[in-house]
N, C-alpha and C positions, 0 to 999 in steps of 0.2 A: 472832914471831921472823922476821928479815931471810935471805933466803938471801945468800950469799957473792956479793958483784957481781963477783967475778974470773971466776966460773961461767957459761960462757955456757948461757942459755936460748933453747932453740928454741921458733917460736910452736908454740901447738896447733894451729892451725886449717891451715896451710901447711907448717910445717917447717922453714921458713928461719930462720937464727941473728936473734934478737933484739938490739934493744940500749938501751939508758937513755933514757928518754924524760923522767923526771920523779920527784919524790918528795914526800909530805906526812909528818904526822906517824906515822900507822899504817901507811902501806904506801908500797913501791916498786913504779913502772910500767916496763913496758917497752911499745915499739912494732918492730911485725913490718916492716920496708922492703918486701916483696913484697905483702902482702895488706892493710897499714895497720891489721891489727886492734893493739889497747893493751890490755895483759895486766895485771892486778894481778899481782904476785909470788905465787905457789904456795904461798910460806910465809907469807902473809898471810891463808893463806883459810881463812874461819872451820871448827870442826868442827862434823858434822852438826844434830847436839843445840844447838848456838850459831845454827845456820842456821835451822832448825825455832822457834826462839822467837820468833824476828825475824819469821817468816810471819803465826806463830800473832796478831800483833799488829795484822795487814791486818784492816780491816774495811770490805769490799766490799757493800754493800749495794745489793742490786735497784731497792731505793726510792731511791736516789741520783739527781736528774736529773743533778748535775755529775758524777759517775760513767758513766751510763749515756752523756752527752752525748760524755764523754772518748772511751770506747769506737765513740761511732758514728763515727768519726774511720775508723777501719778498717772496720768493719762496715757504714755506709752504701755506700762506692764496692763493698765486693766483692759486698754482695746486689744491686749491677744485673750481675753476671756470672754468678749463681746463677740458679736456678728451683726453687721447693717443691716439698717433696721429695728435693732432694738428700742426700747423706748427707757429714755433715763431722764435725772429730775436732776438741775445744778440746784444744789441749794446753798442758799448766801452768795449768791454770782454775783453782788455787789453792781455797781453801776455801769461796771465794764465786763461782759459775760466772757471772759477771752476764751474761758475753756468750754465751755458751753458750743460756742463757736467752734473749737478745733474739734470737739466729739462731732460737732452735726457734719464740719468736711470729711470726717472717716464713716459718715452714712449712719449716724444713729438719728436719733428721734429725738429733740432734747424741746422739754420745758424748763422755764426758770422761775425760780421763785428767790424771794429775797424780803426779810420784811422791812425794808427801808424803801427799795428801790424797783422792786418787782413785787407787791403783797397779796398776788392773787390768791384767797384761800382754796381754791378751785386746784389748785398744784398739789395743795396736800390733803386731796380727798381721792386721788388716784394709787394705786400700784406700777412701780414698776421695775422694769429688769434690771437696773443701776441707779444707785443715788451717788451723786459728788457733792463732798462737803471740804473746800480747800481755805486752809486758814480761819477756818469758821467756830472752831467747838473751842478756840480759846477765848471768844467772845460770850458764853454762855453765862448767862447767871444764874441761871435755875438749870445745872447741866443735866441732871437728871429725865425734865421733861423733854431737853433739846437732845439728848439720846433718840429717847423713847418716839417722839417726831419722826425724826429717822430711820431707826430699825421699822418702823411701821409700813412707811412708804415700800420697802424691798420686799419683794416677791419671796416666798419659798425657793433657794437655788442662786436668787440675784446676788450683787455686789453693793457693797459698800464701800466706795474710796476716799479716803479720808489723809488731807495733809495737814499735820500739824508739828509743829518742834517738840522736843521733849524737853523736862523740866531737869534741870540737873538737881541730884541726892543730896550733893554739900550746900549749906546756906552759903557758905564764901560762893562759891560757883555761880548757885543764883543768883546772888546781888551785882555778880562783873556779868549775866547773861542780858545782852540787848533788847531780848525779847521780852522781859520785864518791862521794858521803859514806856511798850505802848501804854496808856492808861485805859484802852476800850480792852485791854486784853487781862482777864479776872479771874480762869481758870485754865490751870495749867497743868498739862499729863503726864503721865509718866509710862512708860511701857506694861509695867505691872495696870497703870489704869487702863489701858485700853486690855488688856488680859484679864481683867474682873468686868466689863464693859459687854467682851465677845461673852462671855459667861453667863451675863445677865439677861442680855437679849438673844440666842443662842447660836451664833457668830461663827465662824473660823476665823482667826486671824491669821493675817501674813505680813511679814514688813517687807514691804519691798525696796524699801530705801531708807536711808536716815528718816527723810521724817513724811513717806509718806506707808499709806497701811491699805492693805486689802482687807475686809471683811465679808467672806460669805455665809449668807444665810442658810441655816440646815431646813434641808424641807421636810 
C-alpha cells in the first residue's frame, strides 16, 4: 500500500520536507533537496517477518574468493589504518560474518553484532577502534538513529567503514539501477549524503572505492 502523495513526507535522516523523485511498480521514492538521501515510501516497506525471509536466503560463504574479494574492497584500505589487536565492532554481519572473519585473520579483535542474527545488546554498549557497516545503511529505516548507533560506538581517532552503492541523480538511471529491486533496501545515498553525514557526526570522509567509504573520527 501507497501512502497518500498529497502527504508531505519529511526525510529521516535531515528533516527537511521531501518530494517525488520517481516510481516503479512496487513502491514510490522520494528524494530529500537538503541531504540527497532517496527514501522508498514507508508504506512500502516490507514487515519484519517479510524482511527476515529475504536475509534468511543470503548465502555468505567464507570459502567464497568472489565474496571474500568483494569484501576486501573495504577491508584492504582500512587494515593499513589498523594495527593487531585492535578491537572493532562488524555491524549487520548478517548470518555469515565473512568479514568479521577476515579482520580477526589480520589480528584484530572483532565482535558481531546484527539485530536479526547476532542482537547482543552488550556489542553496543562498548567503544571501539573500528566499526564495519557493509551493505547495511541501505537497510535503515529510521537512518538517522542507525547513523547515530554508529558514530557512537567509534572512539575519538577510530574508523568507520562503511560499503554501500550510491544512488544515481537521474530518475531514468534509478529506475534501470538493480540495486532498487531489493525490497529490504529503503534508503539510498548519495555522496553528497554521506558529506552531510561526516558533517553531522564529526567524521572525515574518504572514498576509497566506488562504493566503499572511510570515515574518521575527529578527536
Amino acid at each position: 500500500m501507497r501512502s497518500d502523495s498529497s502527504v508531505a513526507i519529511v526525510c529521516p535522516l535531515c528533516g527537511a520536507e521531501t518530494h517525488a523523485f520517481c516510481e516503479d511498480r512496487a513502491r514510490r521514492y522520494l528524494e530529500c533537496p537538503h541531504c540527497a538521501l532517496v527514501l522508498a515510501d514507508p508504506a512500502s516497506h516490507l514487515s519484519p517477518v517479510e524482511e527476515r525471509a529475504i536475509y534468511d536466503l543470503h548465502r555468505n560463504d567464507p570459502a567464497d574468493a568472489r565474496y571474500r574479494a568483494f569484501l576486501s574492497r573495504l577491508a584492504d584500505p582500512l587494515l593499513t589504518r589498523l594495527v593487531p589487536g585492535m578491537r572493532g565492532l562488524d555491524f549487520g554481519c548478517g548470518p555469515g560474518p565473512v568479514l568479521s572473519m577476515m579482520l580477526r585473520e589480520a589480528g584484530m579483535a572483532m565482535t558481531d553484532y546484527d539485530p536479526f542474527y547476532a542482537p547482543d545488546p552488550q556489542a553496543l554498549r562498548r567503544d571501539y577502534d573500528f566499526v564495519t557497516c557493509t551493505e547495511v545503511v541501505e537497510h535503515f529505516r529510521d537512518p538517522l538513529a542507525g547513523w547515530a548507533r554508529l558514530a557512537a560506538r567509534v572512539r575519538p581517532g577510530g574508523w568507520l567503514g562503511v560499503m554501500t552503492q550510491l544512488a544515481p541523480d537521474a530518475p531514468a538511471n534509478f529506475l534501470r539501477w538493480r540495486y532498487r529491486d531489493d525490497r529490504t533496501h529503503v534508503s539510498f545515498h548519495r555522496l553528497a549524503t554521506l558529506r552531510w553525514l561526516a558533517a553531522r557526526f564529526g567524521f572525515a570522509l574518504e572514498q576509497v572505492e566506488s562504493q566503499a567509504f572511510l570515515l574518521q573520527r575527529r578527536g
